[in-house]
ZAKEKOL-677405 format. One record per residue: residue in three letters; x, y, z of N, C-alpha, C, CB in turn. Coordinates in steps of 0.2 Angstrom, whole numbers, plus 5000, padded with zeros to 4 digits. Last residue first. Glycine has a CB too. Layout:
BEGIN
ALAXYZXYZXYZXYZ;...
% end
This chain:
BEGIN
UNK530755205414530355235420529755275419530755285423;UNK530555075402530855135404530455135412530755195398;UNK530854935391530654955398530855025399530854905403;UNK530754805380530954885380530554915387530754925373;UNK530254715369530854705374531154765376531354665371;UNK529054695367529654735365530154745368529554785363;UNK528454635379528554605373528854625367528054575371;UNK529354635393528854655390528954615382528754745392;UNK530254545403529854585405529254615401530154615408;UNK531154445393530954475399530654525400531354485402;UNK531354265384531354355387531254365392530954415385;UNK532454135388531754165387531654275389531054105395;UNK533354055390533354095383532754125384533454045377;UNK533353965400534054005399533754075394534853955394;UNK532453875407532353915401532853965401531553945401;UNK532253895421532753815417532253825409532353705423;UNK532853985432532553965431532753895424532154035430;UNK534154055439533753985442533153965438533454005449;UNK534854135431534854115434534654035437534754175436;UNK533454205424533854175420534554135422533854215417;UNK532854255438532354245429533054185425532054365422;UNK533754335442533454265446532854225440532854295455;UNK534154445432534654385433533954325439535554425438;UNK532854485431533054465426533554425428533154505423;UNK532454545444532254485442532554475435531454495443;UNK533954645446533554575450533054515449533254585455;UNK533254735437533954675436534054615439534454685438;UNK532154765442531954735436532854675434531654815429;UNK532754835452532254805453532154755446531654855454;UNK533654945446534054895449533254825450534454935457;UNK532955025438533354985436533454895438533855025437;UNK531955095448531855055445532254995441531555075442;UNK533355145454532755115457532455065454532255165459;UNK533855225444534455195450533955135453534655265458;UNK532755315439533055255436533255205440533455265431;UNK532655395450532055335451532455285446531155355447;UNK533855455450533855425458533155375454533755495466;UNK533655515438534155475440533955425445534555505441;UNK532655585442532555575435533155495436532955655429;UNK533055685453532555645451532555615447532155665451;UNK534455745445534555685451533755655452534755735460;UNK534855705427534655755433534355705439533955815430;UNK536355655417535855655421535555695426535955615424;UNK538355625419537455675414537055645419537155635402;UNK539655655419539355585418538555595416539355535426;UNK541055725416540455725416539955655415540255765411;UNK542455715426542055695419541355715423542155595416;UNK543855805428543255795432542855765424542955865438;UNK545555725430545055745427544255755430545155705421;UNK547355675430546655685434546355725431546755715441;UNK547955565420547755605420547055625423547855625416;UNK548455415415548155445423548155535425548855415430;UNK548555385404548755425405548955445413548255445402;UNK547555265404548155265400548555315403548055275394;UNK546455305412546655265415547555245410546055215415;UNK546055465422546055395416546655345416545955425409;UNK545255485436545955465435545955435428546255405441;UNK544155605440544255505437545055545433543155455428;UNK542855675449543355675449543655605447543555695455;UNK540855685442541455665446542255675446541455615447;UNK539355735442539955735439540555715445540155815436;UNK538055665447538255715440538755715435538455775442;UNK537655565455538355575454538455615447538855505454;UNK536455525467536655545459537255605458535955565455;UNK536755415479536455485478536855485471536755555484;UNK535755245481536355285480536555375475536755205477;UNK534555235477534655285485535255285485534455265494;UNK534955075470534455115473534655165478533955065475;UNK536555045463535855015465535455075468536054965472;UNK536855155446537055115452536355085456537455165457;UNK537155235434536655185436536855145441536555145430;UNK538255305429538155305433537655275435538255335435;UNK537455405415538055345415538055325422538755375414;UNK535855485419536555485418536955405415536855515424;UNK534255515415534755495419535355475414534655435423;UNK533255575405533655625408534055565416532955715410;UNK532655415402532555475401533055525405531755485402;UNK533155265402532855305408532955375401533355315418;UNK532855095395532955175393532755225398532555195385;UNK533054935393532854995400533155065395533554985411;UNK533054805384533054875386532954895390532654915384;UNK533254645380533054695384533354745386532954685388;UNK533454485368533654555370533254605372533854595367;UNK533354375363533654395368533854455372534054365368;UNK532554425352532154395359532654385365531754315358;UNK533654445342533454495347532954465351533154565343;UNK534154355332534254335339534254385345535054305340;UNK534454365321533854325321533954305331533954235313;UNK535254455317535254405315534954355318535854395313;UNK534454565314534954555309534854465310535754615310;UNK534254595327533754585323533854555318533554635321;UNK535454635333535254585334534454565330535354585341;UNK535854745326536054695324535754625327536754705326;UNK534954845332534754825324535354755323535054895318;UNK535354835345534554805343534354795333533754875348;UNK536454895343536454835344535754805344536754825351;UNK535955015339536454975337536354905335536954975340;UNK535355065351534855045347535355015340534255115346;UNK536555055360535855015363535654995356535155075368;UNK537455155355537655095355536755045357538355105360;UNK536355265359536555245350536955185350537055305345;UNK536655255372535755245370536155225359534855385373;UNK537755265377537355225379536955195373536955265385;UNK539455325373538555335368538055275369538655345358;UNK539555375390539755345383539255335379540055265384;UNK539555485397540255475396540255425391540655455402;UNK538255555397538755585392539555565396538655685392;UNK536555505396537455465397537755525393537755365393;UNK535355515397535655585395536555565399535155655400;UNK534655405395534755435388535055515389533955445383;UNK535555255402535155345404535455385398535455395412;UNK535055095400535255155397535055205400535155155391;UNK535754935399535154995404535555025403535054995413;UNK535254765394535454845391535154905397534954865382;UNK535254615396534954655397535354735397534554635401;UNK535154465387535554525385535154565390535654545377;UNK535554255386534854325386535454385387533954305394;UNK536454195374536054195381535954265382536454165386;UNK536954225363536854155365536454125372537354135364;UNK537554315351537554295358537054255358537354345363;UNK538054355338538354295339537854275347539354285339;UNK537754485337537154415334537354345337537054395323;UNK538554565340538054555345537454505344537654635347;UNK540254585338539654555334539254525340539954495329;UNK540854725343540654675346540054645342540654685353;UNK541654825332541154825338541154745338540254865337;UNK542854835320542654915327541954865331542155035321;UNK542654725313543254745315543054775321543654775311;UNK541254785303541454745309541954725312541254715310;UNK541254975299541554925301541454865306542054945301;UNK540455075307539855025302540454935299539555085291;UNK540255135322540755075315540355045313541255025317;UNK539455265329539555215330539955175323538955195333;UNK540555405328539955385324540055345326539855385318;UNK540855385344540355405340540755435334539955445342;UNK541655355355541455295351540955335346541155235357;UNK541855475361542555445360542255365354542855425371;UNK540655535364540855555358541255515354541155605360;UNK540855565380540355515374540455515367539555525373;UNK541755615386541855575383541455545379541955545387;UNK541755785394541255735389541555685385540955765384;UNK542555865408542555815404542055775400542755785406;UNK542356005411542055955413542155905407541355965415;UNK542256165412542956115412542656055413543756145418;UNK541156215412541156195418541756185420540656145420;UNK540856215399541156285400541256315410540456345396;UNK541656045393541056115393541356175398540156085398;UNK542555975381542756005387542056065388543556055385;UNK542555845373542555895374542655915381542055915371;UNK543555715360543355735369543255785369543755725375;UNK544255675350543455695349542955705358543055625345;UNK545455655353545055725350544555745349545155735346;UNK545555515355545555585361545255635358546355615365;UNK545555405348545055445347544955515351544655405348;UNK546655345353546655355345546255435346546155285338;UNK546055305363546655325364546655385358547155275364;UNK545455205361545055275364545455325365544655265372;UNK546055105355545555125351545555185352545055095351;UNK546755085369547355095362546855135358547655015359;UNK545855005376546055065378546455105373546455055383;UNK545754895368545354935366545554985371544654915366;UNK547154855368546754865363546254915361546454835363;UNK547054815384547754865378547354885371548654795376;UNK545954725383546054775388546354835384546554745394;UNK546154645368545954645375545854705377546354605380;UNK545954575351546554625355545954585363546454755353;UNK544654615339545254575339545654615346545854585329;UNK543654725338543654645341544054595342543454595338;UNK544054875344544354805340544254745341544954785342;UNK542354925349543054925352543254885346543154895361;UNK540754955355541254975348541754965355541155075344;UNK539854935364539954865360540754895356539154845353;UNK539555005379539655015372539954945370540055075370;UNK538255035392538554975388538755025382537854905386;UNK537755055405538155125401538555075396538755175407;UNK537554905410537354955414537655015410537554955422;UNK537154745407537854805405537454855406538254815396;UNK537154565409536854635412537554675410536554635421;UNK536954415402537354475404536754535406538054495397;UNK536754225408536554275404536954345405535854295404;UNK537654115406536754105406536454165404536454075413;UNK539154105398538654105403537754115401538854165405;UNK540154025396539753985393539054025396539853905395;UNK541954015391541354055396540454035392541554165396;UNK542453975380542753965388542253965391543354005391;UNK542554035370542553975369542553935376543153955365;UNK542154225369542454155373542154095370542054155382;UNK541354315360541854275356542054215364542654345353;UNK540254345368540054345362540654275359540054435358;UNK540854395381540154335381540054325372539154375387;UNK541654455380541854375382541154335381542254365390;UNK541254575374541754535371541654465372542454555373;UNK540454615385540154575378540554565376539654595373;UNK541554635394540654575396540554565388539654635401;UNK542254745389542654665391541854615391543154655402;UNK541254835388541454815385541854735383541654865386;UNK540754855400540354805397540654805391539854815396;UNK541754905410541554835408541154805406541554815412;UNK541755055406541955025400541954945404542955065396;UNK540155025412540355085411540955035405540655145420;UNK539654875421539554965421540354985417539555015432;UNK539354705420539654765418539154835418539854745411;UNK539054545424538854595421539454655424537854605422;UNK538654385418539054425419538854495420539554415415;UNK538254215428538054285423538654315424537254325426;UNK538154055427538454105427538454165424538854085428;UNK537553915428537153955431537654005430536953945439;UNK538653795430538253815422537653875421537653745419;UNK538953785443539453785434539253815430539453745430;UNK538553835456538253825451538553835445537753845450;UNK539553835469539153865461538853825460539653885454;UNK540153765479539853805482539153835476540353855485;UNK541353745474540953695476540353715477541153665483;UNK542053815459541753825465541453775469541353855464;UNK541953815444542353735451542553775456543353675448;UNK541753945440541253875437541553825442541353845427;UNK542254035445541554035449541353945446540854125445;UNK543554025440543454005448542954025449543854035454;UNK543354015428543253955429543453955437543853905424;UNK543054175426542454125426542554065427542054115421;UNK544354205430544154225434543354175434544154305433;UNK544954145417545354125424544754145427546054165427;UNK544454235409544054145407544354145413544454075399;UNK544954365410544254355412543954265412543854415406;UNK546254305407546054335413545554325415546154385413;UNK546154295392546254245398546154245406546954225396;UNK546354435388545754385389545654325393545654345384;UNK547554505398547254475392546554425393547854435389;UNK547954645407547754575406547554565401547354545410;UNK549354755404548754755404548554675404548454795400;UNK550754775411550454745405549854735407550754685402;UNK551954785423551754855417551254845410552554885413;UNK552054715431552354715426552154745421552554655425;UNK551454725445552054735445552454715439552154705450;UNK550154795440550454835444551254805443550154835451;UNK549454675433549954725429550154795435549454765420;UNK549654575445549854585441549954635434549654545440;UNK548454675452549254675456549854645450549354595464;UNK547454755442547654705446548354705448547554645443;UNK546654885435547354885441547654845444547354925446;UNK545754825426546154855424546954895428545654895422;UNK545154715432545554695426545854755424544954655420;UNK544454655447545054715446545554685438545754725456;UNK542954585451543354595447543854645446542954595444;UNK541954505462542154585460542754585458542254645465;UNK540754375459541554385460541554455457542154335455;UNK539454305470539854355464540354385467539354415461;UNK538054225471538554215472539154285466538654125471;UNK536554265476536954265468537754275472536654365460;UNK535854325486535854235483536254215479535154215480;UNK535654465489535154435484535154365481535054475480;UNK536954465493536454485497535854455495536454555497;UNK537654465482537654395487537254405491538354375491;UNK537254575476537054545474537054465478537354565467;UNK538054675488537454665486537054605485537354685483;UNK539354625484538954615491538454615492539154645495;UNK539254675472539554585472539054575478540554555474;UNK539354835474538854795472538854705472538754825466;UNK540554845482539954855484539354825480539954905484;UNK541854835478541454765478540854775480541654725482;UNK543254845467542554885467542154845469542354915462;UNK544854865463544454815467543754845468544854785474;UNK545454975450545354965458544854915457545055035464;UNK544655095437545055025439545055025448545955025435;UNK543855185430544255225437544655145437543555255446;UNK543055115418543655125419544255155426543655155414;UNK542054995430542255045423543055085421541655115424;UNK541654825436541754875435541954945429541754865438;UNK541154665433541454705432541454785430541654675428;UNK540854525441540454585440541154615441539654605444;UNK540354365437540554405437540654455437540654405436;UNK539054265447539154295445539854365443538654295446;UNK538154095447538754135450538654205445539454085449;UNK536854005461537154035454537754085453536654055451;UNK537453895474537053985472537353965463537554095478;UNK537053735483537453795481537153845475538053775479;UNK537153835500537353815492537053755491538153815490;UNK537353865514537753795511537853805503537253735512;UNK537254005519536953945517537353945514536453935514;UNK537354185510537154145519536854065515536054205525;UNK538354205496537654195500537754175505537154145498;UNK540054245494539554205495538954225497539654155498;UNK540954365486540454345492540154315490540154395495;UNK542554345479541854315481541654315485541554275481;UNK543954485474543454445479542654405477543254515486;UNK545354485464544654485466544354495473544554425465;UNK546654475454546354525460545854505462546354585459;UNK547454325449546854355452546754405456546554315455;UNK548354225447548554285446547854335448548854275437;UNK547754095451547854105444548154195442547054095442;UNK546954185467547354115462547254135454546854035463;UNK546454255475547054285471547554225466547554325478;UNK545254315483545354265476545954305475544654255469;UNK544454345498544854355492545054315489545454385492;UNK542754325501543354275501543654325495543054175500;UNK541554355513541954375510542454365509541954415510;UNK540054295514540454295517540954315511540454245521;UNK538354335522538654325517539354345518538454355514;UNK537954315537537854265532538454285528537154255529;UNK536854475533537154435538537154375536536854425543;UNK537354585519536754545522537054485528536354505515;UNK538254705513538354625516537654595520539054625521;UNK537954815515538054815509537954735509538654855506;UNK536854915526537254835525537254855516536654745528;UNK536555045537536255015527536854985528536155075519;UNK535755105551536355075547536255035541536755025552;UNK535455255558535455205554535855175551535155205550;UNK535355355574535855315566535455255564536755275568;UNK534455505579534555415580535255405572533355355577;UNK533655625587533955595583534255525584534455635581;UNK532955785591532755725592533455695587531755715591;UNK533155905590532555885595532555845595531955895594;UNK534855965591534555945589533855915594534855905585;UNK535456145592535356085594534656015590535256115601;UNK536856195580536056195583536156125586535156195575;UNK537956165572537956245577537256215581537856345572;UNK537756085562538156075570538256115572538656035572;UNK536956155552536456105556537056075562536056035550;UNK537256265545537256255551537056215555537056285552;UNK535656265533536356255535536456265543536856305532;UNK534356285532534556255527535256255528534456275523;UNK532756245543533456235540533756255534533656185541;UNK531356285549531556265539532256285539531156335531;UNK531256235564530956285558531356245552531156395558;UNK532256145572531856175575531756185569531956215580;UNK532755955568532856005569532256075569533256015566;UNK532955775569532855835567532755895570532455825566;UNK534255655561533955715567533555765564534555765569;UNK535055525556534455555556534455595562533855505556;UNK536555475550536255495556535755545555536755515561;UNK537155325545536655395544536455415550535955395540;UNK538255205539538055235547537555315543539055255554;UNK538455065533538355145527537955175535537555145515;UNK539354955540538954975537539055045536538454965540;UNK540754845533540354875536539854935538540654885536;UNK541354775523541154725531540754775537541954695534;UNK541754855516540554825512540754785520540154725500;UNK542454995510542254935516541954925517542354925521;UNK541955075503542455055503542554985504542855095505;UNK540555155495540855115499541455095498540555085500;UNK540655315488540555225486540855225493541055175478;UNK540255475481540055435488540155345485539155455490;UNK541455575476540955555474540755475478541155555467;UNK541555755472541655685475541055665472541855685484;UNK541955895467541655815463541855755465541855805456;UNK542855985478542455975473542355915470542456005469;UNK542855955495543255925491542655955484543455845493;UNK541656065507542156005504542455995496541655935504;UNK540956175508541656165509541956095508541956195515;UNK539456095512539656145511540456135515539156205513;UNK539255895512539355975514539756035514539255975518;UNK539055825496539555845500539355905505540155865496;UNK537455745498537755775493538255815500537255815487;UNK535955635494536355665498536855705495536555635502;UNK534755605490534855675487535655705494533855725489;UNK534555485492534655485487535055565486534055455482;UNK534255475508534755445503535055455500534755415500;UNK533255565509533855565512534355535510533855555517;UNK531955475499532555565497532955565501532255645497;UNK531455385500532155385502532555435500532455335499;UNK529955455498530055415505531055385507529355335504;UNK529455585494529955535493530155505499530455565490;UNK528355715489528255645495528855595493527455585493;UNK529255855488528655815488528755765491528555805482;UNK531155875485530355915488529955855485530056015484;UNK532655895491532055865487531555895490531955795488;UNK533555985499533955945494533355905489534355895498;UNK532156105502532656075506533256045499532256005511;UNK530356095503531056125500531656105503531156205501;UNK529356025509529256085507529756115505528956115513;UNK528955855508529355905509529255975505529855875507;UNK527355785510527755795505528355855510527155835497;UNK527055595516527155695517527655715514527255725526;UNK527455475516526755515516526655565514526455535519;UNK528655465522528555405518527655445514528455315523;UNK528855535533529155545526528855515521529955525527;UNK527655605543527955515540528155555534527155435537;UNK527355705557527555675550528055635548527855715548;UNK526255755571526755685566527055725557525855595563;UNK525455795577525955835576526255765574526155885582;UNK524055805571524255755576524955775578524155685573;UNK524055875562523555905566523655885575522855865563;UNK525855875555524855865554524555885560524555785554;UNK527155985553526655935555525955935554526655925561;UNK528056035539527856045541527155995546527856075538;UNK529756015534529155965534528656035538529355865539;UNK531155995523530756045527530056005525530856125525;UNK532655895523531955925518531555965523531255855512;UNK534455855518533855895522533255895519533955975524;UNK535955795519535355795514534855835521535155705511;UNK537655765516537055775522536555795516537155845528;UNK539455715520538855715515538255725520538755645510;UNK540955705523540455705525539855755520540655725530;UNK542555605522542055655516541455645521541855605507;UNK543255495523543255535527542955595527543755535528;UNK543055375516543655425515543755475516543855435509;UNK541755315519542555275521543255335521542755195513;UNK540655475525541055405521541755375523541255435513;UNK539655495536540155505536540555445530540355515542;UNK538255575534538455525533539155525533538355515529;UNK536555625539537255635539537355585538537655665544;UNK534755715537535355665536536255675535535255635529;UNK533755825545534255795541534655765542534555825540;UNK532055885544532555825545532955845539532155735545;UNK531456025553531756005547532055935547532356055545;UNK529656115555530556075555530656035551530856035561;UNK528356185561528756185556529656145557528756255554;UNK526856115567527556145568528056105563527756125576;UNK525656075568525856135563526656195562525256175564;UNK525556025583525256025578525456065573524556035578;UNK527155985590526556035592526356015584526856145596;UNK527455795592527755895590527155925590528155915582;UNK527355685593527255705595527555755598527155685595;UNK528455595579527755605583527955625590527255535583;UNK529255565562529155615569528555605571529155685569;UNK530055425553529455455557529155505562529255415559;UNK530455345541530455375544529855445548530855375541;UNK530555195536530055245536530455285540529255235540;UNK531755125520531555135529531055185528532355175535;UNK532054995506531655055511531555065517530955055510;UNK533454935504532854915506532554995509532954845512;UNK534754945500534454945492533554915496534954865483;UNK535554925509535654975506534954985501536354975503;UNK534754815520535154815516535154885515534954785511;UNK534754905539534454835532534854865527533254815529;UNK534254935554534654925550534454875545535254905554;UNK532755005556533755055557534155015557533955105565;UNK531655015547532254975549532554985552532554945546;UNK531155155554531155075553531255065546530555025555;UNK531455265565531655235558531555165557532355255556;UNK530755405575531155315574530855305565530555225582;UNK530755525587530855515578531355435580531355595573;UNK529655625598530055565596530155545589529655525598;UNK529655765610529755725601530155675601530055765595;UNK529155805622529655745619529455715614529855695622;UNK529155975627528855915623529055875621528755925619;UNK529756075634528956065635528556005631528656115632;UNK531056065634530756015637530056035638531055995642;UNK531256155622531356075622531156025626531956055621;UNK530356245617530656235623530656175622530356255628;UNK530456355602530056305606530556275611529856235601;
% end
């Protein structure tokens, strides 16, 4: 085709909003029944470029809405209106098992939409492009503001909400990789919820004396969301991915300190020493290395590391003692921790002792460990530093990318109303969402 026999046009709305908000995307006026390709570029904080494509064919009108029109092959196929997002993934010759997070939330997630002549599938900066634009996905919503915390010995940051206040508050602790991890805090301040990102496994304090934090740590971090001016004291949730839910239901079961209103654990296990902290239960997984496999990829399987779940109570987190509402998000194909048998564990204990109404399910079917917000692309497998050892490794995290990318979606939608459900509402204790307390995709 002759580029100037025609001026295709392609716009994105929004071309700038949250990360976790839907854009359309849109070609018009291209020859009727003309074949091309949109593709997504990204360049990440760490200098990694990632791209996504799908093959469209036009309507009559010579349009095509992503949001409508099914994709004919590419990185996704059929009608998915964020599949650029979600199906993005390293371009050819990059680093093996990377893996896409933001670094720097004061900035945006930049894409650059183009589209291209017939059914691409490489090469796409050798060609000229017909048409293209950037989008910009905010982790930080305008307003929300970003305050390090380093009192009390503290790695942190809180992002506040836009406005005065004041907000309900929220701890959020990440998994074992350790580091300062704020993209989702920035979110969630995005969504009104005041929230502290949490560094309990590489803080500056055991950087410069070789000791892992103790409990006291995580009570330090909740008494700077509770005498906040800006908090809500008695409004404070906690939640956890990967080994931070481990610390989450420790403190929300045994603290004498932490009083919270409710918890969210995303790849939740309960098994660890109840007695100990941090050193402890890294010490447990330690014990347990042998029961780590290796697949025929060299890929690291951890799930194992906690199975047979402990009929000993010493080994898990006594889940009857809780006291404010629980929600569980599980991908029944986690193969770094035993998600889904620690889940239904815990639903027998909390049966046991007369205190499962506080408790909710999500069970995705063939998704992974890695439950992140929405269109963030599904992370198979990745490159992870463990954390006793620091031996570089690639783990297997499980999941297939449709399967994943909708959990990622639905998940996060139902968390949002579960923390503003228990958050702001003035019934701390009431369930959620169905009356078996059990939700999937």
């Amino acid at each position: 085709m002759d580029k100037t026999q025609y001026c295709m046009k392609l716009s994105v709305q929004p071309s700038r909003g949250l990360v976790d908000e839907k854009f359309t995307i849109l070609v018009q006026y291209a020859p009727p029944g003309f074949r091309l390709t949109i593709h997504a570029l990204h360049k990440s904080d760490d200098g990694h470029s990632w791209e996504a494509f799908a093959h469209y064919t036009t309507s009559a009108t010579g349009t095509v809405n992503v949001s409508e029109d099914p994709s004919l092959g590419g990185t996704y196929s059929g009608v998915e209106q964020m599949g650029l997002l979600w199906s993005l993934r390293p371009v050819p010759g990059s680093s093996p098992a990377l893996r896409l997070r933001k670094v720097n939330v004061q900035t945006p997630m930049e894409v650059t939409i183009s589209v291209y002549q017939g059914h691409q599938t490489e090469g796409f900066m050798d060609q000229v492009q017909l048409a293209g634009t950037v989008v910009e996905r905010w982790y930080m919503a305008p307003g929300v503001r970003r305050v390090p915390i380093t009192e009390g010995g503290l790695t942190a940051t809180l992002f506040l909400p836009s406005g005065p206040g004041p907000f309900p508050g929220l701890l959020d602790l990440w998994g074992g990789a350790g580091k300062l991890v704020e993209y989702r805090a920035a979110l969630l301040a995005s969504h009104g919820i005041a929230s502290l990102a949490l560094d309990y496994l590489t803080p500056k304090i055991t950087m410069e004396t070789g000791k892992m934090v103790t409990n006291d740590y995580f009570e330090t971090a909740y008494r700077v969301l509770e005498q906040h001016p800006q908090i809500i004291g008695s409004r404070i949730a906690m939640f956890g991915l990967s080994l931070g839910t481990s610390m989450t239901l420790k403190m929300a079961a045994y603290s004498k300190v932490m009083k919270l209103r409710c918890v969210v654990c995303v790849g939740a296990s309960h098994v660890q020493p109840v007695v100990g902290s941090v050193q402890e239960l890294l010490d447990y997984s330690q014990k347990n290395a042998g029961k780590t496999r290796i697949n025929e990829d060299n890929q690291v399987i951890y799930r194992n590391l906690m199975l047979p779940i402990p009929t000993d109570p010493a080994f898990k987190v006594d889940v009857g003692r809780l006291q404010c509402p629980l929600l569980l998000v599980v991908g029944e194909d986690d193969q770094n921790w035993p998600a889904y048998e620690a889940a239904m564990d815990m639903k027998d204990m909390m049966e046991r002792a007369g205190n499962s109404h506080l408790l909710t399910i999500l069970l995705y079917p063939n998704a992974g460990h890695l439950i992140e917000p929405p269109y963030s692309p599904h992370t198979r497998f990745g490159a992870f530093r463990t954390v006793n050892t620091r031996e570089k490794v690639v783990a297997l995290w499980g999941g297939e990318m449709v399967a994943h990318s909708r959990a990622q979606e639905d998940a996060w939608r139902k968390t949002l109303v579960f923390l503003r459900e228990h958050l702001y509402s003035t019934n701390p204790g009431a369930a959620s969402f169905s009356t078996n307390n059990q939700g999937n995709n």
